[in-house]
C-alpha positions in Angstrom: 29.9 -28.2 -6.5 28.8 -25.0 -5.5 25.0 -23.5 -4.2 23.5 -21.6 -7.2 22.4 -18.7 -5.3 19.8 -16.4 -7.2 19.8 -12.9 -5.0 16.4 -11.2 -6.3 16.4 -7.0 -5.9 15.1 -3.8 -6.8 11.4 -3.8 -7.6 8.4 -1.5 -8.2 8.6 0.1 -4.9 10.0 3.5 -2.9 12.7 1.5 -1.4 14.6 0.3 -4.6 17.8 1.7 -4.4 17.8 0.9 -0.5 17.5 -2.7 -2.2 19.7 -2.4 -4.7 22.6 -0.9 -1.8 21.4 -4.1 0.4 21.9 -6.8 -2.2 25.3 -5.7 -3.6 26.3 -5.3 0.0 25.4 -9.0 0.7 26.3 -10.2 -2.6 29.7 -9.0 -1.6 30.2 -10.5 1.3 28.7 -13.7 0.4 30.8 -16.8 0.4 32.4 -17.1 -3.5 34.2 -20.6 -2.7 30.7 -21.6 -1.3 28.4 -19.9 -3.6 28.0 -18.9 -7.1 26.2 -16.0 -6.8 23.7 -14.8 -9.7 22.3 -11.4 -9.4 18.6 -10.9 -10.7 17.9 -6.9 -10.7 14.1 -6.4 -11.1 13.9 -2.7 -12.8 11.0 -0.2 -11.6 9.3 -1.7 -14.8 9.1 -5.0 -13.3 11.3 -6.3 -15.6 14.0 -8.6 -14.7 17.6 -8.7 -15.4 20.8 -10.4 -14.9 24.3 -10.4 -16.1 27.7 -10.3 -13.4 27.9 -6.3 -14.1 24.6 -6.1 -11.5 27.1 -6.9 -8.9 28.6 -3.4 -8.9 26.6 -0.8 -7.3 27.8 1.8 -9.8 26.2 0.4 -12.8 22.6 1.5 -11.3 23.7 5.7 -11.5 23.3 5.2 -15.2 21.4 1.4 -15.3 19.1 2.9 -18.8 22.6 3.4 -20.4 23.7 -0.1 -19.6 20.9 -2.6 -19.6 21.3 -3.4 -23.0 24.6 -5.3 -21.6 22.7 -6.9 -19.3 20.2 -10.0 -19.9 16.2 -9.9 -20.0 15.0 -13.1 -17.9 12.2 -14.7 -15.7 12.5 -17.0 -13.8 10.6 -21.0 -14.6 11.0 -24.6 -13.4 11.5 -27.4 -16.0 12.0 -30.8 -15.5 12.6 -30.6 -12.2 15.2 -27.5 -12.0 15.2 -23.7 -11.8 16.2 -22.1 -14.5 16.6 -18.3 -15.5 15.5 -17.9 -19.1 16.5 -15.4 -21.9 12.8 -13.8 -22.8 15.0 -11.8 -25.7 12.8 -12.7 -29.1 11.4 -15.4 -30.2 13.5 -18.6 -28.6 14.0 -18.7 -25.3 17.1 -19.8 -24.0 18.8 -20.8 -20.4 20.4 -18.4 -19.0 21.8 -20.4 -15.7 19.8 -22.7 -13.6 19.7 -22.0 -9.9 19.2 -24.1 -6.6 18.1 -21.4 -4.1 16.7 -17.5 -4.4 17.1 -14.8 -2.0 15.3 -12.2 -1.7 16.5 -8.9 -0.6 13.5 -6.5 -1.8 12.2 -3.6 0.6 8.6 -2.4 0.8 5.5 -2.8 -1.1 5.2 -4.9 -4.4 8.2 -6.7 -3.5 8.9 -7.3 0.8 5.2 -7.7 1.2 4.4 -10.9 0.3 4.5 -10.2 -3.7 7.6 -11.9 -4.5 7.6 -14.9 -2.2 4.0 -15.9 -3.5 5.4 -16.0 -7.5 8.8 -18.1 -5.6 6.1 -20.5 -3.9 3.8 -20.9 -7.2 7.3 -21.7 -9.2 8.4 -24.2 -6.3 12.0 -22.8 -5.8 12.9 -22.6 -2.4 14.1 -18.9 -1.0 15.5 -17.6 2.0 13.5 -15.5 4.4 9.9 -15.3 5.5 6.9 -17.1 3.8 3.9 -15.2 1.9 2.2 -14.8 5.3 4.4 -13.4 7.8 6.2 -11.2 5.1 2.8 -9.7 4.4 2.1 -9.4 8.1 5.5 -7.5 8.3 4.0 -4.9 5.7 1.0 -4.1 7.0 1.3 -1.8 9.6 -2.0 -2.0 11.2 -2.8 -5.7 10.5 0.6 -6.5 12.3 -0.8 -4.4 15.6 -4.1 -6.2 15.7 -1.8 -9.2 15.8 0.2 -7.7 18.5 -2.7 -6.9 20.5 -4.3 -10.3 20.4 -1.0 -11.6 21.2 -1.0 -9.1 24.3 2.1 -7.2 23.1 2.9 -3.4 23.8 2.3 -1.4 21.3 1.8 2.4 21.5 -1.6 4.0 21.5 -2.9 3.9 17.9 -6.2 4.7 15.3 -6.3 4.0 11.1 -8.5 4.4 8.5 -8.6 4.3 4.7 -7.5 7.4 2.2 -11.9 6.9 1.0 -13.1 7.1 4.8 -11.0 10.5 5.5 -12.6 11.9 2.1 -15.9 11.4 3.2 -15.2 12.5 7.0 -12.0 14.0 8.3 -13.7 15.2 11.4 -14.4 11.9 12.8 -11.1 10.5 12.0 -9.2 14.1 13.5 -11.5 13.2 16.8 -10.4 10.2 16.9 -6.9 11.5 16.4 -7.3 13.9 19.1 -8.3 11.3 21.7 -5.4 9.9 21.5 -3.8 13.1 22.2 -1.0 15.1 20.1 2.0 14.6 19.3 1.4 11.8 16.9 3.3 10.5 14.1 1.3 9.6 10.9 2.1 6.2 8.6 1.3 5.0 5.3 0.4 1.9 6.5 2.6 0.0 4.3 5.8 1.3 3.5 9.0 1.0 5.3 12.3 3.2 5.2 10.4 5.9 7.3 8.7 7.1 3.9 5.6 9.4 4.4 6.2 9.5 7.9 5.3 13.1 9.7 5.1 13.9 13.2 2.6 16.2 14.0 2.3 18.3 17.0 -1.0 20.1 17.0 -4.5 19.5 15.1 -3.0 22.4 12.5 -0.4 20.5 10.9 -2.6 17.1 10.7 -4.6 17.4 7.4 -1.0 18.1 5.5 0.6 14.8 7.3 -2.2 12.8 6.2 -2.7 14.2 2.5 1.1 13.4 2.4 0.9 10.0 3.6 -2.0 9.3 1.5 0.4 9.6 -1.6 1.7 6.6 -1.1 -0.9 4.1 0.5 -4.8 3.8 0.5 -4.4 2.7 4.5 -2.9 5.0 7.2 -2.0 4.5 10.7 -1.8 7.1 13.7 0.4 6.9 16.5 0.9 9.0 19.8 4.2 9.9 20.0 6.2 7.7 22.7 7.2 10.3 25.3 11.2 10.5 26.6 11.4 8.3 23.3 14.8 6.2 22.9 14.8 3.9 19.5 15.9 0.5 20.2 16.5 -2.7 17.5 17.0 -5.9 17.9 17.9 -8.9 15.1 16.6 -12.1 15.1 17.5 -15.3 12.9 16.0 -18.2 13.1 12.6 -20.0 11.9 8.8 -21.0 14.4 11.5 -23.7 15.6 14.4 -21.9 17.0 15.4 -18.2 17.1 18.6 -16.6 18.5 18.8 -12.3 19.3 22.2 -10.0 18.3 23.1 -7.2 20.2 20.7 -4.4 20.5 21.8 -1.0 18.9 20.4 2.6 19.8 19.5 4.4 17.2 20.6 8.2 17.0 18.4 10.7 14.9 19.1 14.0 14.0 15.2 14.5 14.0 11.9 13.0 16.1 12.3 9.9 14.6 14.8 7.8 12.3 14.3 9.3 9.5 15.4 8.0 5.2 18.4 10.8 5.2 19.1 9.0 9.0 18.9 5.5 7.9 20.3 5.8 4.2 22.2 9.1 4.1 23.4 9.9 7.6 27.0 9.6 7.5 28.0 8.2 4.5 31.3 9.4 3.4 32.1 10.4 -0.1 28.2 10.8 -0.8 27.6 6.9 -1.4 25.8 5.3 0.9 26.2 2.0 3.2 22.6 1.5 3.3 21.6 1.0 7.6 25.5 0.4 7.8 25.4 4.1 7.4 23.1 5.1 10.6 24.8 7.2 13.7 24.1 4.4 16.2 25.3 3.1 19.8 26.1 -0.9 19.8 25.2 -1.8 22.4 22.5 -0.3 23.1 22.5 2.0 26.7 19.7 0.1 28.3 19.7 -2.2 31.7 19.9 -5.1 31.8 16.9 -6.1 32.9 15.5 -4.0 29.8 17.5 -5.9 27.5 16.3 -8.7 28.5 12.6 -8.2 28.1 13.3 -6.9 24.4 15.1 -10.4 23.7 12.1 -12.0 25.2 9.6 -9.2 23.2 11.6 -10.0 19.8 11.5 -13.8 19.9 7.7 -13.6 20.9 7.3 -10.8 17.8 8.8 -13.3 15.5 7.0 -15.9 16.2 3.5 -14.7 16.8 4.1 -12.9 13.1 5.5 -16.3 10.9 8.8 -14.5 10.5 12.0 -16.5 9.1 15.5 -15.7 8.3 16.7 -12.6 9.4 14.3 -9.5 10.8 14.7 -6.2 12.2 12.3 -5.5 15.0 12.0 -1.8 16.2 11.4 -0.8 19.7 10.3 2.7 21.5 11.3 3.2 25.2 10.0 5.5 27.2 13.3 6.3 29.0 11.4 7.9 31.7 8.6 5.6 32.7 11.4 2.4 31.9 8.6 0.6 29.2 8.8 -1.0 26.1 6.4 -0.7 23.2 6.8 -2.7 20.2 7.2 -0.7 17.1 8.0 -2.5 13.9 9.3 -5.6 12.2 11.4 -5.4 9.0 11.6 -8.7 7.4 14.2 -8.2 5.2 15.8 -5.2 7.3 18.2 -2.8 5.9 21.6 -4.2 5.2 20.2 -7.5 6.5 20.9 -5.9 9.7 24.9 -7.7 9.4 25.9 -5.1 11.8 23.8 -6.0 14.9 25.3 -9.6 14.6 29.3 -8.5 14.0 29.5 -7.4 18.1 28.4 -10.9 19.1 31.4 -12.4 16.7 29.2 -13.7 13.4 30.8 -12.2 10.6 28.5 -10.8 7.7 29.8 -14.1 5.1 28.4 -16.1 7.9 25.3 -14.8 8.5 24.2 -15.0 5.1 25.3 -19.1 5.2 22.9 -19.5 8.6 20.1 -17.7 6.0 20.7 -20.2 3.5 21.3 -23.3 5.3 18.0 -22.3 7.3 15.9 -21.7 4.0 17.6 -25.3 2.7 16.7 -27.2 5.8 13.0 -25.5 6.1 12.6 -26.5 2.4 13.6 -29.8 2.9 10.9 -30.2 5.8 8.5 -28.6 3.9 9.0 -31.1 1.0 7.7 -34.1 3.4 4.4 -32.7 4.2 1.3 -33.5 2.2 0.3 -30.4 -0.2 -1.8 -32.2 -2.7 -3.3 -35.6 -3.5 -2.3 -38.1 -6.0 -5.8 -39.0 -6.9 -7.6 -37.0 -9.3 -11.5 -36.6 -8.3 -11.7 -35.0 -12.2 -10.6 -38.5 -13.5 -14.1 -39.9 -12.7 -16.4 -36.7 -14.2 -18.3 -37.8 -16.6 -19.3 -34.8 -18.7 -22.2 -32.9 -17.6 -23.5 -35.8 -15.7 -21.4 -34.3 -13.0 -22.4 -30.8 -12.7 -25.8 -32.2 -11.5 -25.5 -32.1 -7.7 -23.8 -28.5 -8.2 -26.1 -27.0 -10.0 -28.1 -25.9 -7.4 -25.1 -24.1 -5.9 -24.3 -22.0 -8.9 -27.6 -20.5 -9.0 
């Protein structure tokens, strides 16, 4: 009998269609003999859809024309199972019931936590990082306060909130300063490389930040890495056991990898391969001794950040100076990053089986811990008798 796979995409975020080109990719190469794979398509309207025409990434040029072929659902448990469900007019019927979800979302409302908290409260288990370390992976600045207590390189940074440069953009631009120009300004939550500036001089910094402010309330500031070479490593795995891919360096045609670089570089008859698409060197054309310590680096990164499945981490070397600094983790990277693992001989169908015989087995283990009780300290209340020795508290 084959796994019911539900592969969850799209969302309310910046990086839907990067999730929409990631999910058909995988969907595609995902084992059919194995797998029955059921596409859900979460619109920009948050509301969900499935039906086998989602498998085809042409039906999203002109998805508005065709939805009405495809099936409103959301997802429930009942009696035990997982089950898609028809929310088309007044009786609600099963669509398909599933066994697994996997998430492939990118960025805010979807990546960040959002969808793997609703997957928990159902009870279904999904591939990929938990609630916490796919939130930690979001946040830009949390993750580097994590980095730092963890003793991690990470380059030179400030933040602050959209309010706190409203009231006073001269502290913050001193603070900017100290660090020294260039920097490169972040919304502190989004991924693709959207809202990102680099800005070379105190003139161009209010226009950076008033961009990056569009798109989150939190901002980060970097200094720019000097002699700067972009390195990324893959890691799969769970807190348990992790195993690295071959690095890649990343070629931009600008100061850093940019959306056209990642989504649009080189893709050939205008439709792009998502990161498959990226001008890149595999393997990367570092030492070995540098290799190393970014294996090392990535496994700690995972780890100290509650990461599962299969990440992206970013890396910026200072070619010059031979350092490291940690930059990034994706948690649901780019074309789950297939193309890191392919040099060291795992083909893309079987990397998505490790993902979802990991997210199985983790299930499993989570299923034998202790999450609630089976006594009921409600059963004993005895109206408002009981509110007596809490009464004081509510006051």
């Amino acid at each position: 009998m084959k796994i019911k796979v539900g592969v969850i995409f799209g969302g309310e975020t910046v990086e839907h269609e990067v999730s929409i080109i990631t999910a058909v990719q995988a969907m595609n190469n995902m084992n059919d003999e194995k797998y029955e794979i059921i596409p859900i398509y979460i619109a920009k309207d948050r509301t969900w859809y499935t039906g086998a025409m989602l498998k085809e990434i042409d039906v999203y040029q002109n998805f508005d024309d065709l939805k009405r072929f495809a099936k409103k659902v959301t997802l429930c448990k009942r009696d035990g199972g997982y089950y898609l469900v028809n929310t088309k007019g007044l009786i609600r019927r099963d669509i398909c019931e599933l066994d697994i979800a996997f998430p492939i979302v990118h960025g805010n409302n979807a990546e960040d936590g959002t969808l793997q908290g609703y997957l928990d409260t159902i009870g279904i288990p999904y591939v990929g990082s938990r609630v916490l370390g796919s939130a930690l992976g979001q946040d830009k600045v949390v993750m580097k306060q994590i980095f730092e207590s963890c003793k991690l390189p990470i380059a030179p940074y400030t933040w602050f909130f959209d309010s706190e440069y409203v009231d006073d953009s001269e502290i913050i631009k001193k603070n900017i300063k100290k660090l020294g120009y260039p920097v490169i300004v972040k919304p502190a939550s989004l991924g693709s490389s959207v809202g990102i500036k680099v800005v070379k001089d105190e003139t161009d910094i209010d226009e950076a930040i008033n961009d990056a402010i569009k798109y989150d309330a939190k901002i980060v500031v970097e200094k720019v890495i000097e002699n700067m070479v972009e390195v990324n490593c893959s890691v799969l795995g769970n807190y348990e056991h992790q195993t690295t891919s071959e690095l890649e360096e990343v070629m931009s045609t600008d100061e850093f990898l940019t959306y056209r670089d990642k989504y649009l570089g080189n893709a050939k008859g205008g439709k792009s391969k998502g990161m498959a698409s990226t001008n890149r060197v595999i393997p990367a054309r570092v030492s070995d001794e540098l290799k190393n310590e970014i294996y090392d680096l990535s496994k700690k990164v995972f780890r100290c950040l509650n990461l599962s499945g299969v990440c992206r981490i970013d890396y910026l070397i200072d070619k010059k100076a031979n350092k490291v600094y940690v930059n990034e983790p994706n948690t649901i990277p780019g074309s789950l990053a297939f193309y890191l693992w392919e040099p060291t001989g795992k083909k893309y169908s079987e990397l998505l089986d490790e993902m979802i015989t990991l997210a199985i087995k983790d299930f499993k283990n989570r299923s034998k811990k202790t999450f609630s009780f089976e006594t009921n300290i409600l059963s004993n209340f005895n109206g408002t008798k009981g509110l007596k020795g809490i009464k004081g508290k509510l006051k």
